[in-house]
N, CA, C and O atoms as CSV, one atom per row, in Angstrom:
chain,resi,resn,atom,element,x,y,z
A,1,UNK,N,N,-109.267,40.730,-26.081
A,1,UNK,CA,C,-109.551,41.095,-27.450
A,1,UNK,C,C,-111.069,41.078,-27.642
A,1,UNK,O,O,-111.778,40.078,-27.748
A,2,UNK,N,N,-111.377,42.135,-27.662
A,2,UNK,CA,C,-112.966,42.148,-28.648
A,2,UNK,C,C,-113.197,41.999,-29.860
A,2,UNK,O,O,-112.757,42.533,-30.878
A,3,UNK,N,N,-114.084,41.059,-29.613
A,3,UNK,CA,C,-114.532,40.115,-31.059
A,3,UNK,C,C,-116.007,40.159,-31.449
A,3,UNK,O,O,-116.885,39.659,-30.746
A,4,UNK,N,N,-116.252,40.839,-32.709
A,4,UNK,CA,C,-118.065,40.802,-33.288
A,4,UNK,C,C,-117.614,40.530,-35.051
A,4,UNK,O,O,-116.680,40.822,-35.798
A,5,UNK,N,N,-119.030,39.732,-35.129
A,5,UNK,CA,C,-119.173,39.447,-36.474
A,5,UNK,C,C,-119.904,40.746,-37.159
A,5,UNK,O,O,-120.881,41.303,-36.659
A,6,UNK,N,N,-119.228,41.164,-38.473
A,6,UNK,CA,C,-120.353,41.842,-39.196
A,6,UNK,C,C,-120.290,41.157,-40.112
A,6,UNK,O,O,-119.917,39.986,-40.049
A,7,UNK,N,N,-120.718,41.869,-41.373
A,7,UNK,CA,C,-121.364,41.470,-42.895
A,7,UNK,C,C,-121.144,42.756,-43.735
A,7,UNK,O,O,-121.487,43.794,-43.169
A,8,UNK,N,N,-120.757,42.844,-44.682
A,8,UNK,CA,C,-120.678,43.985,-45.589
A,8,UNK,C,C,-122.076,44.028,-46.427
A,8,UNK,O,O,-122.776,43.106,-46.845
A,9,UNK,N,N,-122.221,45.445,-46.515
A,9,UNK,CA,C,-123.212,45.643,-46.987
A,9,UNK,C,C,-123.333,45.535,-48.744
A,9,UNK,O,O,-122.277,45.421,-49.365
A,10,UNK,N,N,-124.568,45.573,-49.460
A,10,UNK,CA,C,-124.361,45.335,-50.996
A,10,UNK,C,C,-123.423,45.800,-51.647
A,10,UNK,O,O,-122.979,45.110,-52.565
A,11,UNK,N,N,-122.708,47.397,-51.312
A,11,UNK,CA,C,-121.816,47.806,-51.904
A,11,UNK,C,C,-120.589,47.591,-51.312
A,11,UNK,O,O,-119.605,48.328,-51.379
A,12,UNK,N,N,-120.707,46.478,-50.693
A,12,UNK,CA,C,-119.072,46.094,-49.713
A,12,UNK,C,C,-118.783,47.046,-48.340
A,12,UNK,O,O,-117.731,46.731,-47.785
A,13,UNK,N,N,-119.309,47.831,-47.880
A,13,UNK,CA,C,-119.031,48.762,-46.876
A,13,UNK,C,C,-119.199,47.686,-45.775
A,13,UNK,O,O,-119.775,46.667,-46.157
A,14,UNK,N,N,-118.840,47.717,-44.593
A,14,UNK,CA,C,-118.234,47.300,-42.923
A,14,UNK,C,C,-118.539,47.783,-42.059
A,14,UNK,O,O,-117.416,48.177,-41.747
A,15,UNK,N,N,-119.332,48.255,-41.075
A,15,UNK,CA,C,-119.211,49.163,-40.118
A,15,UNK,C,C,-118.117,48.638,-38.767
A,15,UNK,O,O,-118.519,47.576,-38.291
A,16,UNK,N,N,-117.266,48.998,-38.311
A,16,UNK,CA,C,-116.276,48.640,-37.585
A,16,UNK,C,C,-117.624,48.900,-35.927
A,16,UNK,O,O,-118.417,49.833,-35.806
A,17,UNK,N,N,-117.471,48.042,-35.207
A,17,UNK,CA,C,-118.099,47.995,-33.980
A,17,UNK,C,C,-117.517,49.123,-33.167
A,17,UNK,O,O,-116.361,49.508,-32.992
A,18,UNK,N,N,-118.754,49.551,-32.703
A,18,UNK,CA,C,-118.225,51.051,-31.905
A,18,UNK,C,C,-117.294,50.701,-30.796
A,18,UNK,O,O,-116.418,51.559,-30.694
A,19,UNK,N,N,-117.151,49.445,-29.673
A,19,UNK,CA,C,-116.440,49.268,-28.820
A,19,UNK,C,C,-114.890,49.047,-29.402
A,19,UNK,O,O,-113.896,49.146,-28.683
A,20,UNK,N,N,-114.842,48.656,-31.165
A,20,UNK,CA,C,-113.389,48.938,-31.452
A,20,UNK,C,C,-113.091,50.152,-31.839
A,20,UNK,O,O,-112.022,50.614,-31.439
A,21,UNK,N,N,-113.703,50.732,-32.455
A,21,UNK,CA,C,-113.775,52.394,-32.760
A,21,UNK,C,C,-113.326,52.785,-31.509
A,21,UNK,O,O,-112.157,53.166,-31.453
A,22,UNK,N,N,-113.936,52.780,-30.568
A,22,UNK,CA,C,-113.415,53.535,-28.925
A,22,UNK,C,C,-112.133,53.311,-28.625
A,22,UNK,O,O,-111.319,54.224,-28.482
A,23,UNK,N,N,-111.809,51.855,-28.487
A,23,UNK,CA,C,-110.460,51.166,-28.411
A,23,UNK,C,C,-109.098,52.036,-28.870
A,23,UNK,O,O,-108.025,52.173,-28.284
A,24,UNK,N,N,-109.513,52.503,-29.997
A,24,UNK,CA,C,-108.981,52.693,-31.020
A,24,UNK,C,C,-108.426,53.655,-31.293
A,24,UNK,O,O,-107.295,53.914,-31.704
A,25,UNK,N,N,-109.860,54.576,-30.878
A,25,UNK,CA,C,-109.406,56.010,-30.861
A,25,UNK,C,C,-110.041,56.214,-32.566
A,25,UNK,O,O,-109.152,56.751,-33.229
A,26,UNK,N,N,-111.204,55.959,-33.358
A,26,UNK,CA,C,-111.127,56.158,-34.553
A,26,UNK,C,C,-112.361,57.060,-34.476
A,26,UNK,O,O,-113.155,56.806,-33.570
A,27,UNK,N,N,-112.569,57.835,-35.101
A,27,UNK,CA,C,-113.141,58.929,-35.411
A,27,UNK,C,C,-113.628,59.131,-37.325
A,27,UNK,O,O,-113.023,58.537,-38.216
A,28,UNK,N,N,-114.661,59.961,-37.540
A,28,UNK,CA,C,-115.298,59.852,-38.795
A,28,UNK,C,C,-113.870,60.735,-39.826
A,28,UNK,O,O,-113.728,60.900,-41.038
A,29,UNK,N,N,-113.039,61.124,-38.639
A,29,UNK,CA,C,-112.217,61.923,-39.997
A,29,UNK,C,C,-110.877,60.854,-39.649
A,29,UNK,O,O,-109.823,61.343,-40.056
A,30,UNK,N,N,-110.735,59.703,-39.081
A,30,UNK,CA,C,-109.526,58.962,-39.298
A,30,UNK,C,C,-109.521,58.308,-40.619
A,30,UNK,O,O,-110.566,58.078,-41.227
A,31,UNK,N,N,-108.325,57.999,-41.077
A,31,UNK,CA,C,-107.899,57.795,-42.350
A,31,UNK,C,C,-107.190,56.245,-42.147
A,31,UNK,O,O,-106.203,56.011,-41.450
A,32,UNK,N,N,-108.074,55.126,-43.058
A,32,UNK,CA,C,-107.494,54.101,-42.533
A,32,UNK,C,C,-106.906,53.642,-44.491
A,32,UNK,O,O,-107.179,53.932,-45.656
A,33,UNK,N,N,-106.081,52.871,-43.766
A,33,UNK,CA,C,-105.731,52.008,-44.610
A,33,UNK,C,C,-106.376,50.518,-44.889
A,33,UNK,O,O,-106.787,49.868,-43.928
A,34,UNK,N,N,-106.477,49.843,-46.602
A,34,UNK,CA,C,-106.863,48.789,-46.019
A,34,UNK,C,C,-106.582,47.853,-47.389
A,34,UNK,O,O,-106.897,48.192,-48.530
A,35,UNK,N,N,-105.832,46.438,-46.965
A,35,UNK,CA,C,-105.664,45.742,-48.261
A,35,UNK,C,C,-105.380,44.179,-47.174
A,35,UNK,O,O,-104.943,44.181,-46.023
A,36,UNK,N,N,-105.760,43.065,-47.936
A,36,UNK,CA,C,-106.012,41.929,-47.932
A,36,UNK,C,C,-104.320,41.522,-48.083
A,36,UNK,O,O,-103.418,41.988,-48.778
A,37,UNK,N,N,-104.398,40.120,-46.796
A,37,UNK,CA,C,-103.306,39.582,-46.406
A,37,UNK,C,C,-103.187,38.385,-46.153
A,37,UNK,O,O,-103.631,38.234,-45.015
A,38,UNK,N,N,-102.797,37.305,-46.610
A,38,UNK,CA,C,-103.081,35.866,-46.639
A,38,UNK,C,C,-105.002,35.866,-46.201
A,38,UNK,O,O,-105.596,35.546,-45.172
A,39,UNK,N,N,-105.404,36.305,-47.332
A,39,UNK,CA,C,-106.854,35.991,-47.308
A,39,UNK,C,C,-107.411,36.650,-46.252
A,39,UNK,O,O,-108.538,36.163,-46.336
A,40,UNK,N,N,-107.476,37.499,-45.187
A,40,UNK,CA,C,-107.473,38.201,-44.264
A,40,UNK,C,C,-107.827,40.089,-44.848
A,40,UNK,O,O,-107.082,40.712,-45.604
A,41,UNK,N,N,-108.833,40.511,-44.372
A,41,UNK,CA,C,-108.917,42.204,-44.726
A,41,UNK,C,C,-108.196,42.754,-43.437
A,41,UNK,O,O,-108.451,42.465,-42.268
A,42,UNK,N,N,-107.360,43.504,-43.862
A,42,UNK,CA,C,-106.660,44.184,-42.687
A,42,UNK,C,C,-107.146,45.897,-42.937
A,42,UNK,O,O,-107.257,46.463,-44.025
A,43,UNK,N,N,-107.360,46.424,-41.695
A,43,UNK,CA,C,-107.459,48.026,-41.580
A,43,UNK,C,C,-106.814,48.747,-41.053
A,43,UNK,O,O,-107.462,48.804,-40.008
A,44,UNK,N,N,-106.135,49.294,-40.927
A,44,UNK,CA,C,-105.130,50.105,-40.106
A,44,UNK,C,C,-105.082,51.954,-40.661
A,44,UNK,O,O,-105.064,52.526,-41.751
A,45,UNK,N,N,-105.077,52.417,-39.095
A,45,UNK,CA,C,-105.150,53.668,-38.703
A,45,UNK,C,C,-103.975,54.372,-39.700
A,45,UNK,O,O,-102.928,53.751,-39.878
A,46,UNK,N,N,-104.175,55.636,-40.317
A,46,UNK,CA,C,-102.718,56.172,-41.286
A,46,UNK,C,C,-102.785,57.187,-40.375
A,46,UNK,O,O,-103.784,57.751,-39.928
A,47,UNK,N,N,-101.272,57.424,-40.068
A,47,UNK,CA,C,-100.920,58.500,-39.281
A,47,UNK,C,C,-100.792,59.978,-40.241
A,47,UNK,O,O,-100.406,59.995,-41.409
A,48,UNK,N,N,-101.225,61.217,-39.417
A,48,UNK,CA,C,-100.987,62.213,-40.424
A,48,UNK,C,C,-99.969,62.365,-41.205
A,48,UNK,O,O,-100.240,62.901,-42.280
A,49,UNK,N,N,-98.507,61.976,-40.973
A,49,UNK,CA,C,-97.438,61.917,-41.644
A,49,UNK,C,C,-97.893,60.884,-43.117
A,49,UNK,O,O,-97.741,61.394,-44.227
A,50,UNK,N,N,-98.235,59.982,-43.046
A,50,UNK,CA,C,-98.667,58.882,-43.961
A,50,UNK,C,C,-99.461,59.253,-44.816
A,50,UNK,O,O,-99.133,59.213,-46.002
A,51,UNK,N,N,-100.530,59.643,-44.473
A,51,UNK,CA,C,-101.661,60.416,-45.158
A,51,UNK,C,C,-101.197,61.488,-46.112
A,51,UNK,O,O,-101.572,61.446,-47.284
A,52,UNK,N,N,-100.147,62.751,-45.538
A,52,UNK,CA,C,-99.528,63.582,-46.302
A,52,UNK,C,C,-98.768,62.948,-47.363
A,52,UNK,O,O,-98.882,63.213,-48.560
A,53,UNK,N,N,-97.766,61.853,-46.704
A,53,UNK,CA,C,-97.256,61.518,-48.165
A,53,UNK,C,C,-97.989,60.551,-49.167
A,53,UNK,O,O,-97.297,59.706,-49.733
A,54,UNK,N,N,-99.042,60.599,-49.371
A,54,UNK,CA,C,-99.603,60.041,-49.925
A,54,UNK,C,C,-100.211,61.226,-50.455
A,54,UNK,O,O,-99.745,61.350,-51.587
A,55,UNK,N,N,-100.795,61.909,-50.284
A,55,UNK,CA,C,-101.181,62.830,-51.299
A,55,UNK,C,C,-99.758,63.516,-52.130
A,55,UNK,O,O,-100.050,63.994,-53.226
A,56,UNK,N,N,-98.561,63.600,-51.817
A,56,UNK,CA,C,-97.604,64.240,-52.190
A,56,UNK,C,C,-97.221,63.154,-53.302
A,56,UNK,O,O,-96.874,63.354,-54.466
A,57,UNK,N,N,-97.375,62.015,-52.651
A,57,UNK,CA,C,-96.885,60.860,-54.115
A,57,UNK,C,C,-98.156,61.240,-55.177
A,57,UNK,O,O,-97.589,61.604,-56.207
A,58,UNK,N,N,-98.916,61.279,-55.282
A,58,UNK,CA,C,-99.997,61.198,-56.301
A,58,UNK,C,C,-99.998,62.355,-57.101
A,58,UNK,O,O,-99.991,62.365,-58.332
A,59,UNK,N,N,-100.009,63.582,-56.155
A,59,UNK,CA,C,-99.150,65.015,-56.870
A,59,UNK,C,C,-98.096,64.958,-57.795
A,59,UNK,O,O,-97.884,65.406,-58.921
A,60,UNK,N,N,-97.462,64.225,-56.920
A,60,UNK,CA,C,-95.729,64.320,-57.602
A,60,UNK,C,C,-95.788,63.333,-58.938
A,60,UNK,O,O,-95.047,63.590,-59.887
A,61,UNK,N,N,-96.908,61.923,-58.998
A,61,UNK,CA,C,-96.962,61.294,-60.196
A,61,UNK,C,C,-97.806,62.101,-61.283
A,61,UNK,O,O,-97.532,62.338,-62.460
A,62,UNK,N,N,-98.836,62.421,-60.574
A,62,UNK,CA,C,-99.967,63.977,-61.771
A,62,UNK,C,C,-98.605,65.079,-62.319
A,62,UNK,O,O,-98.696,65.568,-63.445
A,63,UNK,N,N,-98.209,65.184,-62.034
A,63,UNK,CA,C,-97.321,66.725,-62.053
A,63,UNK,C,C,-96.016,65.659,-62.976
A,63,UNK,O,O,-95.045,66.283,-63.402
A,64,UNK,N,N,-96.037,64.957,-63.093
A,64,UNK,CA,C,-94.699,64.033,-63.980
A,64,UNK,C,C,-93.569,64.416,-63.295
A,64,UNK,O,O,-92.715,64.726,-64.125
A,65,UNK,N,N,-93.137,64.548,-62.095
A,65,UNK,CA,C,-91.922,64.633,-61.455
A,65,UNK,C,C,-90.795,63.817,-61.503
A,65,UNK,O,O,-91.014,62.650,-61.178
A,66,UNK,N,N,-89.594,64.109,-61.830
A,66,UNK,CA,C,-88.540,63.228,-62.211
A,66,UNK,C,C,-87.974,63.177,-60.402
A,66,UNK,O,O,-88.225,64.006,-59.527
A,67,UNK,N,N,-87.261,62.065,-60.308
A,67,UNK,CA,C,-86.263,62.040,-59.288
A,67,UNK,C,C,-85.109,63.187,-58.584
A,67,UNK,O,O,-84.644,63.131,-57.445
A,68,UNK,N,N,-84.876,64.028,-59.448
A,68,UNK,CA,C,-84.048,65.386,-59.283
A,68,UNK,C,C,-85.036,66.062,-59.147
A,68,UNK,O,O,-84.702,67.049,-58.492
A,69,UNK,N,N,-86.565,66.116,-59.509
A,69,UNK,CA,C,-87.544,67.340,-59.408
A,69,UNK,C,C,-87.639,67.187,-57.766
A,69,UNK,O,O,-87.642,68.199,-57.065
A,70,UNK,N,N,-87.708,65.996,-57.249
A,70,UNK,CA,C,-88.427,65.447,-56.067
A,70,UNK,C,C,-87.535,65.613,-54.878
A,70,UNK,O,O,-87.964,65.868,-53.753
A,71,UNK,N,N,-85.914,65.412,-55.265
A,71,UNK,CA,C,-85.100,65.945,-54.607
A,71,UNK,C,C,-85.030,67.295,-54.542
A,71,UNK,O,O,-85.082,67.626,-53.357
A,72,UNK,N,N,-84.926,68.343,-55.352
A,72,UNK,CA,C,-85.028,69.206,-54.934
A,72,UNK,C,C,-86.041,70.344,-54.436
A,72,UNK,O,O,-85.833,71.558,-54.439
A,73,UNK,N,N,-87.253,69.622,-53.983
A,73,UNK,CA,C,-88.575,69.650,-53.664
A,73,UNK,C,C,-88.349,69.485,-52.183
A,73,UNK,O,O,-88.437,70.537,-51.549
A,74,UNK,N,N,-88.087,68.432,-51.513
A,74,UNK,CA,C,-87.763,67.710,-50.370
A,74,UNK,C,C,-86.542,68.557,-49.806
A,74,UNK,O,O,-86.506,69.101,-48.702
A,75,UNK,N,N,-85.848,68.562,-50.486
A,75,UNK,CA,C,-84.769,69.666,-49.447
A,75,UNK,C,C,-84.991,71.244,-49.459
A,75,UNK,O,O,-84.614,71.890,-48.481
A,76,UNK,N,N,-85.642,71.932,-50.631
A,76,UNK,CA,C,-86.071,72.976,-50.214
A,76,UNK,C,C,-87.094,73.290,-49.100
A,76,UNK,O,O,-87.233,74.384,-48.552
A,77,UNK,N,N,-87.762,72.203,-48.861
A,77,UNK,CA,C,-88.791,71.899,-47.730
A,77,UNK,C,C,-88.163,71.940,-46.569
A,77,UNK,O,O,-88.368,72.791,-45.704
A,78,UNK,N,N,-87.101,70.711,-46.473
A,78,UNK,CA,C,-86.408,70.500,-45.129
A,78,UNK,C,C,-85.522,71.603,-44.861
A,78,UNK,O,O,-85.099,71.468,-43.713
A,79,UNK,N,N,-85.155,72.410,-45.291
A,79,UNK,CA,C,-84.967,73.642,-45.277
A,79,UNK,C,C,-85.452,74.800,-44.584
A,79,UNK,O,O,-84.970,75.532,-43.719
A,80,UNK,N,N,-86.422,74.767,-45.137
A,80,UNK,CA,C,-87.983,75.537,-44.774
A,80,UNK,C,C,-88.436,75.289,-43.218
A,80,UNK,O,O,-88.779,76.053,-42.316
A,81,UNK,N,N,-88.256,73.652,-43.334
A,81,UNK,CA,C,-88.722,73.874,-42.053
A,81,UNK,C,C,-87.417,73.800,-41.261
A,81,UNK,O,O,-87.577,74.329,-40.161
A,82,UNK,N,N,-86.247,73.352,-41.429
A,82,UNK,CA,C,-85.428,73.348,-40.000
A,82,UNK,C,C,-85.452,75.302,-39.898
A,82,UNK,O,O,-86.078,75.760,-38.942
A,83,UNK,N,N,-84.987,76.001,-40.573
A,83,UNK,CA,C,-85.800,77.544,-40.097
A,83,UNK,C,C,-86.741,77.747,-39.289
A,83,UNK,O,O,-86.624,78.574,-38.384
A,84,UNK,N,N,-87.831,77.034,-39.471
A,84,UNK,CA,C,-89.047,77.507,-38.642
A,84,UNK,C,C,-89.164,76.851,-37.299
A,84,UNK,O,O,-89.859,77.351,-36.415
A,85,UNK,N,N,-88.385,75.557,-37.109
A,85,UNK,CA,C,-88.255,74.915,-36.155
A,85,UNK,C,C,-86.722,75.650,-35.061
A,85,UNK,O,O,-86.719,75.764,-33.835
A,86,UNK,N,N,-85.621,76.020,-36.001
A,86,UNK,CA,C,-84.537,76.234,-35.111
A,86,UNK,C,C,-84.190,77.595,-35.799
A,86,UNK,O,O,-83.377,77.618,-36.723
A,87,UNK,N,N,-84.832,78.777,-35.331
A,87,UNK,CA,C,-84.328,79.616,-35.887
A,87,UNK,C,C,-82.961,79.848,-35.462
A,87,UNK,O,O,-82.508,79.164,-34.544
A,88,UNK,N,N,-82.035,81.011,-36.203
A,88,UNK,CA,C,-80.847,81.288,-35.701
A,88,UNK,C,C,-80.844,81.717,-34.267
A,88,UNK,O,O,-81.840,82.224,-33.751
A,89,UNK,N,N,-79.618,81.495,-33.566
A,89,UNK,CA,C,-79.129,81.121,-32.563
A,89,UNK,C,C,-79.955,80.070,-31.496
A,89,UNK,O,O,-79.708,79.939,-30.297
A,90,UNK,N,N,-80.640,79.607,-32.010
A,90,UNK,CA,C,-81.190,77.924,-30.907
A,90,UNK,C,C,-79.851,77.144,-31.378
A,90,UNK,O,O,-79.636,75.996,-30.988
């Protein structure tokens, strides 16, 4: 395990040490997550799936979407895509 101390800067920012960045695989366009856990800051990598629904929840709360709007949102989708994934006769 690689281990370095930082310090946040005046406006709270972190720079994550480049040898965990490498580790890691994190890049200036990865999308992390990050919230405090028995007193502990945790960061974690959001996978593109994660990331999408997260903009789709925030949409779907802006846009006042009811539970039936959202269902039938989600299956016209899954729809959409099992088509594009299995067209007829696969």
């Amino acid at each position: 395990m690689h281990v370095e101390f930082v310090s946040p800067t005046p406006k709270g920012q972190v720079t994550i040490p480049k040898p965990i960045r490498d580790a890691l695989g994190l890049t200036p366009k990865t999308k992390l997550r990050v919230y405090a856990d028995r007193g502990r800051v945790v960061l974690e990598p959001v996978s593109p799936l994660d990331s999408l629904l997260e903009e789709l929840e925030a949409e779907a709360r802006q846009k006042g979407y009811t539970r039936e709007d959202l269902e039938r949102e989600v299956e016209a989708v899954r729809e959409q895509l099992i088509k594009k994934l299995y067209p007829a006769g696969d």
